[in-house]
N, C-alpha and C positions, 0 to 999 in steps of 0.2 A: 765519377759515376757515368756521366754523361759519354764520356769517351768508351769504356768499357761496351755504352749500349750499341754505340753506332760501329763496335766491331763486331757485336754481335750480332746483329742486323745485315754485316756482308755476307753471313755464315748460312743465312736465311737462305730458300731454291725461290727465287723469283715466281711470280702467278705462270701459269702455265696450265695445259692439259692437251697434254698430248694426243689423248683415243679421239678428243674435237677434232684435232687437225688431221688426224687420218681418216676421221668421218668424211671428211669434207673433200679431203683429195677420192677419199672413194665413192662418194657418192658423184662425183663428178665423173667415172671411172664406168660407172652405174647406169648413170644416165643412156639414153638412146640419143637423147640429143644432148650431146655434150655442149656445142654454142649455146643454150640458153640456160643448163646449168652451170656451163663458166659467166657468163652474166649474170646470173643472178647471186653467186660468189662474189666476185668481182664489185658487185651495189654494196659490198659489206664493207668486203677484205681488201688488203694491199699484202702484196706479197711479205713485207717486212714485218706483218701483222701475225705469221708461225713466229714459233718458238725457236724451232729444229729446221740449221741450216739447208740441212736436205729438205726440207719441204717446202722451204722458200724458194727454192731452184726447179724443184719440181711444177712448182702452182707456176713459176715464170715458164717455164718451157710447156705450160699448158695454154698458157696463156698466146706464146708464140702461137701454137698451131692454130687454135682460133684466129689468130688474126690473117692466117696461111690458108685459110678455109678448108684445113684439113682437118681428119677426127681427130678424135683421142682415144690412143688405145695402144697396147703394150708395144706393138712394131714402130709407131711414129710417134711415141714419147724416149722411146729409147733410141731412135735414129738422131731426137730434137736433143737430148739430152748431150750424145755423144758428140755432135757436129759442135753442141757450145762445153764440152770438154768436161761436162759434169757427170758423167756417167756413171764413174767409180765411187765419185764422192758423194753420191746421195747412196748407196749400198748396192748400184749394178742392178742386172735382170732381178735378181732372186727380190729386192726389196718391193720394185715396182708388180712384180707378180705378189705381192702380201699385200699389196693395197689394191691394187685389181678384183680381188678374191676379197675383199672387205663385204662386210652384209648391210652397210648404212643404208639408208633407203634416201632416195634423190626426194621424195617429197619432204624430209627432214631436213632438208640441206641448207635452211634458212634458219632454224635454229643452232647445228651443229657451226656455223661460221657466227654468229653472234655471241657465241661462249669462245671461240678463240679472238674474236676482235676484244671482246671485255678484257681478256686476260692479257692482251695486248696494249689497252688502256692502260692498264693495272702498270706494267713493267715501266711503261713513258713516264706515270705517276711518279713511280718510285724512282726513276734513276733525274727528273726534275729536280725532286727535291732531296737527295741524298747530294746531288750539285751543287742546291743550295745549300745544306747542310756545313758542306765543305770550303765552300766561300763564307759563309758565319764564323767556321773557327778561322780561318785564313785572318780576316778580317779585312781583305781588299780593297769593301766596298762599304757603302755608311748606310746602315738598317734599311732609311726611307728606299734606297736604289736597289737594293735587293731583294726586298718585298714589293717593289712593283715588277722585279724580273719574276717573282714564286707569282705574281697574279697575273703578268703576262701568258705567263707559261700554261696553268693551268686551266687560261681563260681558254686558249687553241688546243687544249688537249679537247674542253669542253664541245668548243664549236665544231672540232675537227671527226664528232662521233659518229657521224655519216651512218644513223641509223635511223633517220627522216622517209617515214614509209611516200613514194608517190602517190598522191591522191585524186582519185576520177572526178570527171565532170560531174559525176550523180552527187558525190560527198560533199563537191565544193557547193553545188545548186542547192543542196539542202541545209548548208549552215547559211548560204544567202536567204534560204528564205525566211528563216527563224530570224535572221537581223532586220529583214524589213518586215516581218510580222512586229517584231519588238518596239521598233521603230516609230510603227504605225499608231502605235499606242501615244506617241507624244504629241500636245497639244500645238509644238511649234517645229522648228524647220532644224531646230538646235538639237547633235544626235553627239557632239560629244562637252569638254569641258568646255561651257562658254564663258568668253572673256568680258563680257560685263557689256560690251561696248556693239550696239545693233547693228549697224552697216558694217564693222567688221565680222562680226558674229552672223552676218547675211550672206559672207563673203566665205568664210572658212566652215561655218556649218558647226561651230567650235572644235577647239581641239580632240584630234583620237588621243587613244589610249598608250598607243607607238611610235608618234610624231617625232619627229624632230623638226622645230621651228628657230628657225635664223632671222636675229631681228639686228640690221645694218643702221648705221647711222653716221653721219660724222659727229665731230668730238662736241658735246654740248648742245646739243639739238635735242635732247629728253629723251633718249633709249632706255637708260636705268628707271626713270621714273617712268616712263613707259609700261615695265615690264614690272616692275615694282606697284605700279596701282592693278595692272593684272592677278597678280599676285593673291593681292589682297582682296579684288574682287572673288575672285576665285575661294579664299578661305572664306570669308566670309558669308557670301550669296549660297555657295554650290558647298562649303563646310566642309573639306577634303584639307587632307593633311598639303602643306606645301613645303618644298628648299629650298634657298637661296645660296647660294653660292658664289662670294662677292670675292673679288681676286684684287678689285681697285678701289675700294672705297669700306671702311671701316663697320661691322656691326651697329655700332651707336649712329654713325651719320644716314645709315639707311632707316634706321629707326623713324631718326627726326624727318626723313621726307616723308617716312609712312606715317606718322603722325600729325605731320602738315597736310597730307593728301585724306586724312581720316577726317579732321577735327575741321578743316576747311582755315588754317592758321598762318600768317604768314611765316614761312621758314626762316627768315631773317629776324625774327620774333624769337624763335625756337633756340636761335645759336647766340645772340648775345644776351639773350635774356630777357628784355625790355621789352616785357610782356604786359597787354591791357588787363583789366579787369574781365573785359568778354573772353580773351584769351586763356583766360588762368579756366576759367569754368569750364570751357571747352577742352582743354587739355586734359577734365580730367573725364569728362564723356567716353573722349577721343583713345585714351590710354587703357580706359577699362574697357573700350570697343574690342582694340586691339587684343590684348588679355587675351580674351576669349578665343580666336583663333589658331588655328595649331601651324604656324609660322615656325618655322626651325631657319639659321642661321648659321653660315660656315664661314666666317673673312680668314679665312689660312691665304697667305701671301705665297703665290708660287705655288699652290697645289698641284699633286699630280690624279691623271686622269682614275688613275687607279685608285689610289684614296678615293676620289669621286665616290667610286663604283662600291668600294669598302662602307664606304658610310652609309651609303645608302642603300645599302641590302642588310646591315644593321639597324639602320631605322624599322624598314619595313619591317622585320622580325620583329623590335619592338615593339610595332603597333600590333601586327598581329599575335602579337599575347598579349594585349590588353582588350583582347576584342571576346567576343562570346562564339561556342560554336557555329552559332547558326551566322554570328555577323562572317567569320573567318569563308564559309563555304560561298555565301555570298558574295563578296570581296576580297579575293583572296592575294589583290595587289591595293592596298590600301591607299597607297601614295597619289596625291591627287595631280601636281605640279611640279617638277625640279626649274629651277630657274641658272643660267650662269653666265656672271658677270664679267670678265668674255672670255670667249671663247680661246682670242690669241694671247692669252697669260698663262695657259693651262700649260704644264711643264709635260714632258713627250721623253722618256725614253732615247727617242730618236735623236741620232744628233748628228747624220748627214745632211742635214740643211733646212732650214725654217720651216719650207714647204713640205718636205714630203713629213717635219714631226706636224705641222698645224693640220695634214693631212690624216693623219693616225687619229690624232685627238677628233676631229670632226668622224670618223667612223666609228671609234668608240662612242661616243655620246648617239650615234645613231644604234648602235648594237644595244648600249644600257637600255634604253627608250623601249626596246622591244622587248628585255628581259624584264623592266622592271614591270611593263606594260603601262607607262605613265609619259605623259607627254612632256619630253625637256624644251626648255625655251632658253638656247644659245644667243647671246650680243657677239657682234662683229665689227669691231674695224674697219670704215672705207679707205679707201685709196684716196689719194689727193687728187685723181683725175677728174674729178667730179667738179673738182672747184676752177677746172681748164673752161669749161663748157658753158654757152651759153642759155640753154635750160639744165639746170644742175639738181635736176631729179636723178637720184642714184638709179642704175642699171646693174643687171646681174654682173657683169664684168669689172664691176666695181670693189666688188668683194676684196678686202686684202690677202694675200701671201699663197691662197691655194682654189683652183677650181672642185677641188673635191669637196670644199663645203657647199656647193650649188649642188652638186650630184647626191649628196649624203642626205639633202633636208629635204622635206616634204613639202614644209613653206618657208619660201623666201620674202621678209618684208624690210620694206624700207622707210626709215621718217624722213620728210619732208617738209622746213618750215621756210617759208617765204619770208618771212619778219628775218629770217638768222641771215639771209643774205642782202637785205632790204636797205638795213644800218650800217652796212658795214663801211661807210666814209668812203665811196667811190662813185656815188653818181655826181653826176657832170656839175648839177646846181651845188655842191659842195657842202659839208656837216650841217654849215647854217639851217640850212634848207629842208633837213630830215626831219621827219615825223617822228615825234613823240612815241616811245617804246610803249607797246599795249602791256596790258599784264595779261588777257587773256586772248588767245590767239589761234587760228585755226591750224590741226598740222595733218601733214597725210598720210596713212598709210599703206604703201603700195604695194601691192602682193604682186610680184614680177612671178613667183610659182606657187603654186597652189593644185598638188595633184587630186586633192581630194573635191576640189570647187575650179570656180573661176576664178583668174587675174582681174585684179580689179584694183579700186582706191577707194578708202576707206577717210571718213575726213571729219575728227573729234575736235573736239577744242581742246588746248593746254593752257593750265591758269600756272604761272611761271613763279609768282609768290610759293606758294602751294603746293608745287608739283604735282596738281591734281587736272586728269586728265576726265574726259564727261563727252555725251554723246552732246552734238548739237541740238541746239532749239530747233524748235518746228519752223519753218519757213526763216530759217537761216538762211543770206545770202552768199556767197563763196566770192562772189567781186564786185570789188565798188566800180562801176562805171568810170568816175569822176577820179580814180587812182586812190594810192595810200590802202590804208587798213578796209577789210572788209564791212558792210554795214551793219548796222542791227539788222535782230531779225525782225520780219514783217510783221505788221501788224494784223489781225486776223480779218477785220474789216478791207483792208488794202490790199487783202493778200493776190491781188491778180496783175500787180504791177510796182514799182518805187512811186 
């Protein structure tokens, strides 16, 4: 049956309307000023955008003379036509005089070219996926690779709609000012998701709605649990839906850091078992904390950016039917957070070279961010050049395999801990000599860009049992004079000096 339909379906007259597209050559025919009715065409249409070859050759050789700063008009459409050898083949004099003589009126000329671009869409639709259709039964290709080519495809049919009105200064000035009216309503300085944490939250202003945030690290320095006690801030404090999206590290094991980072537990408690009494009690505070949050969970190994994008505009629709009229018109993008666990695992289509697929994947997750209107928070991979250097604070050129995730994200941060490079069996006095690993320790993190704020450092503590990251105490010190680990913090009495 199947076959039967998709013969029936060739027999089908493709989208089309014809009287559009003669509107449109004739209201441009129409026109007094033909240059700004061929522009204002032209903001729609592409010539490949008719139906009827003849008129595709016709709108180009209209197209020519505007650029020839000549008019248009039967003598030097038919001089343009004939010199590119098209003359006969759109139907000669007689045709161009029946569109000449057309009655469309040029102030329509904006709607009559938006019904031949639609029908235009229409045909790219269909001959997409009658493509794929055709590679389905072929069997070439294995479902997952050809359903991110049908979500490729339709995504550029999407974006490529070029029916984006420009909009005046007055337009843009008056939705600025409803935002800082809105704005002005809050008690604090925080205008999008904030991330739990003040001095960074002082720094970025919280997360927008369309961000894409890049959070760099080297291997072991706490990025995951980084972004994983954000996370959980975020469900929890601010109560918005969030995603994870782990590509290196298992559902259950990010559990157990979120349940270390919850319960205040040592994680090494968590994994062998050899749990206290305070422990046991805590766990289950901790567990039913958790519960409650709307934490959603993806470790598919190898995902592609496209599944990404598939899931999560299935979430959303899920939420948005569980929600009530009045929540849906409200919040009509529910999604509070995507998180993903990194960025260079993410499988790409692309497979002329590392770089330009880790480049594709950093533009989509900047495209989803704006569609979903939800802030994604991408990990990244450094370069080992960082560990050449003698202050090995990460720098944007640190980034691995593509500069287009610097260009693509909004904010760029990096972790930095002094303890990870501290121990590491090379200073001169030798292992003997080394200080005593803290559990809790200070880390930074530095925002090399940040369009929406200033660059700045941002500087939490990390309890490393735990994985639980917390703002600093008040009159915390950041360096011990006397070397080794930073001091406690000051005392309130002392506070004007050690």
């Amino acid at each position: 049956m199947a076959d039967v339909s998709l013969m029936a379906n060739e027999y089908r007259q493709a989208p089309q309307d014809i009287e559009a597209e003669k509107a449109v050559l004739g209201a441009i025919f129409f026109d007094v000023s033909s240059e700004t009715a061929m522009s204002t065409a032209e903001s729609i249409l592409e010539a490949k955008d008719f139906y009827r070859s003849a008129h595709q050759e016709i709108f180009k050789a209209m197209h020519l003379l505007v650029a020839e700063s000549r008019p248009i008009d039967i003598l030097t459409l038919q001089d343009k036509l004939n010199g590119e050898g098209q003359l006969e083949n759109v139907g000669g004099l007689a045709y161009l005089s029946e569109l000449s003589e057309s009655t469309a009126s040029a102030a329509n000329l904006k709607h009559y070219a938006a019904i031949v671009h639609e029908k235009a869409v229409l045909r790219r639709l269909i001959e997409s996926l009658m493509k794929s259709m055709s590679l389905a039964y072929d069997g070439g290709k294995d479902s997952t690779e050809l359903l991110e080519q049908v979500s490729h495809e339709v995504d550029q049919l999407a974006s490529n709609q070029g029916n984006d009105e420009l909009r005046s200064i007055q337009d843009v000035i008056a939705e600025f000012n409803e935002n800082l009216e809105e704005a002005s309503k809050n008690d604090s300085d925080i205008v999008g998701l904030a991330t739990g944490y003040q001095e960074l939250d002082k720094l970025t202003h919280g997360f927008r709605e369309d961000q894409m945030i890049v959070i760099g690290a080297r291997p072991a320095v706490g990025k995951t649990a980084f972004v994983l006690n954000m996370a959980r801030n975020a469900a929890k404090s601010e109560k918005v839906p969030v995603v994870i999206f782990s590509l290196e590290m298992g559902a259950v094991d990010l559990v157990t850091r979120l349940v270390a980072a919850e319960g205040g537990i040592d994680s090494n408690h968590l994994t062998t078992g050899q749990m206290t009494k305070d422990d046991w009690s805590t766990l289950t505070v901790a567990t039913n904390s958790l519960s409650q949050m709307k934490i959603y969970m993806d470790d598919t190994p190898g995902i592609r950016i496209a599944q990404i994008g598939a899931k999560l505009r299935q979430l959303e629709k899920d939420l948005l039917a569980g929600m009530s009229e009045e929540e849906r018109i409200a919040n009509p993008h529910p999604l509070g957070m995507v998180v993903i666990d990194y960025l260079g695992l993410i499988e790409s289509g692309n497979t002329e070279s590392r770089q330009q697929a880790v480049s594709e994947v950093s533009r989509s997750i900047k495209k989803l961010a704006k569609e979903l209107h939800t802030p994604i928070v991408a990990l990244a991979q450094l370069s080992r050049g960082v560990e050449q250097r003698t202050d090995k604070r990460p720098v944007l050129s640190d980034l691995r395999e593509s500069g287009s995730i610097e260009q693509d994200a909004d904010i760029v941060g990096f972790l930095y801990r002094d303890d990870y490079y501290r121990n590491d069996g090379e200073d001169d006095a030798g292992p003997a000599e080394q200080e005593p690993e803290q559990e809790s320790v200070p880390i930074e993190v530095i925002l090399e860009k940040n369009r929406a704020g200033a660059r700045g450092t941002a500087t939490l503590m990390f309890n490393k049992p735990t994985f639980k990251f917390a703002d600093r105490a008040p009159g915390y010190r950041d360096e011990n004079p006397y070397g080794g680990a930073p001091l406690p913090p000051i005392p309130p009495e002392t506070s004007n000096g050690y």
